[in-house]
N, C-alpha and C positions, 0 to 999 in steps of 0.2 A: 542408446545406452548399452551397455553388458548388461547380459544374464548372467542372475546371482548364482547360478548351478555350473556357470561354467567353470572349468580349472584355471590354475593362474597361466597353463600352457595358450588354451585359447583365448583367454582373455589380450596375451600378450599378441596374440596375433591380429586379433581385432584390431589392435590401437596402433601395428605396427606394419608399415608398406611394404609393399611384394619386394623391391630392390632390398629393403634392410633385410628380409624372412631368408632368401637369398642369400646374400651376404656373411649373413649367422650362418645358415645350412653350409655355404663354402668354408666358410673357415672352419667350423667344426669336423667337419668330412677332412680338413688337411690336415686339424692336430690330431684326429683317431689315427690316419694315415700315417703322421712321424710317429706316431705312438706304436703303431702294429711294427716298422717297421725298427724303431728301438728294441722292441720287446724280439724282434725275431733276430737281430745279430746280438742280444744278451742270450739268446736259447742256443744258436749257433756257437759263441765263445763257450758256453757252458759244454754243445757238446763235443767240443776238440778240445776242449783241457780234458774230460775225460775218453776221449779217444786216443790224445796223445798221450795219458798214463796205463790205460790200456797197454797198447803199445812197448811202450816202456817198460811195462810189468813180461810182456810177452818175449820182449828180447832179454832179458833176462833171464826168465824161464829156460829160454833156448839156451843162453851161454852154458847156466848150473846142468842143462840135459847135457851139454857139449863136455864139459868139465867131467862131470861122472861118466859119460861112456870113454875118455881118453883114461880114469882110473881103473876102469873094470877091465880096459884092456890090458894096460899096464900091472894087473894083477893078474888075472891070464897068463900075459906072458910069464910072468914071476913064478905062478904059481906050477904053470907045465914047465919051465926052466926046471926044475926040481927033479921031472921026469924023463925029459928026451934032451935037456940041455937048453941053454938059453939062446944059440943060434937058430936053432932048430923051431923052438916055443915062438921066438919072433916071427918067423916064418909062417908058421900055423897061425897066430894071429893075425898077420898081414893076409894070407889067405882068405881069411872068414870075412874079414873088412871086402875084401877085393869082390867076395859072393855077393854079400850085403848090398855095395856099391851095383854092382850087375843087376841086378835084381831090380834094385831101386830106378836106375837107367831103364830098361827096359818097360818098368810099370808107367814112368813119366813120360817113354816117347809114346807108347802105345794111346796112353791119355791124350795127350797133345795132339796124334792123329785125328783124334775123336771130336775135335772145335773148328767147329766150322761159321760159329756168328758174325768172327770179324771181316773172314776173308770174302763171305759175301757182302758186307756193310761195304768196305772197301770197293769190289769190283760195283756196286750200286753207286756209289758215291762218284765214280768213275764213268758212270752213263749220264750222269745231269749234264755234264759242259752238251751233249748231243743233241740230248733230248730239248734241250732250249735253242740251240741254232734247228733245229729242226721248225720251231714254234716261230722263231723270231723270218725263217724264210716264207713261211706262210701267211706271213700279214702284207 
């Protein structure tokens, strides 16, 4: 008979053979399974809709920064046009662009000097075909 102190969990095992205890256990272990892994491409869509408004939000940002530094220069110009003439003020704004740009060239090669992760990953990835005929003539 069952004990009356048991839960209805042991009880059911009692009255219930290894293959069906089994059986339950697998199929529950496969619906948690389709369950985690629903729940992990609903968390996934979640986070690239908002990565890709991010994003969206970020190229934006960049155009209106893009928009206002093409009027500040165009005011610039206008504005030294007044003083030295407007071929002249174009010039001196082109100039300052052309610093900016140099500038900016130079901080980005020197950076790019400075990375060195991939180009070892690459020549690494580039020693397996070896390193296995090596493996594969010693057997």
């Amino acid at each position: 008979m069952t004990d009356p102190s048991a839960t209805p969990s042991e009880q059911k095992a009692a009255t219930t053979s290894l293959g069906d205890l089994l059986s339950e256990v697998s199929r529950d272990l496969s619906t948690l399974f389709r369950q985690e892994v629903e729940l992990a491409k609903a968390e996934a869509k979640q986070s690239a809709t908002r990565a890709g408004k991010g994003a969206g939000l970020l190229g934006g940002a960049g155009y209106a920064a893009g928009m206002a530094v093409l009027f500040l220069s165009i005011a610039l110009w206008w504005g030294l046009g007044h003083l030295i003439g407007n071929g002249w003020s174009a010039v001196v704004v082109a100039v300052l662009w052309a610093i900016i740009a140099a500038i900016l060239f130079a901080a980005g090669r020197s950076s790019m000097k400075k990375v060195q992760g991939v180009p070892r990953t690459v020549d690494s990835l580039k020693k397996i075909p070896d390193t296995l005929k090596k493996n594969e003539e010693n057997r």
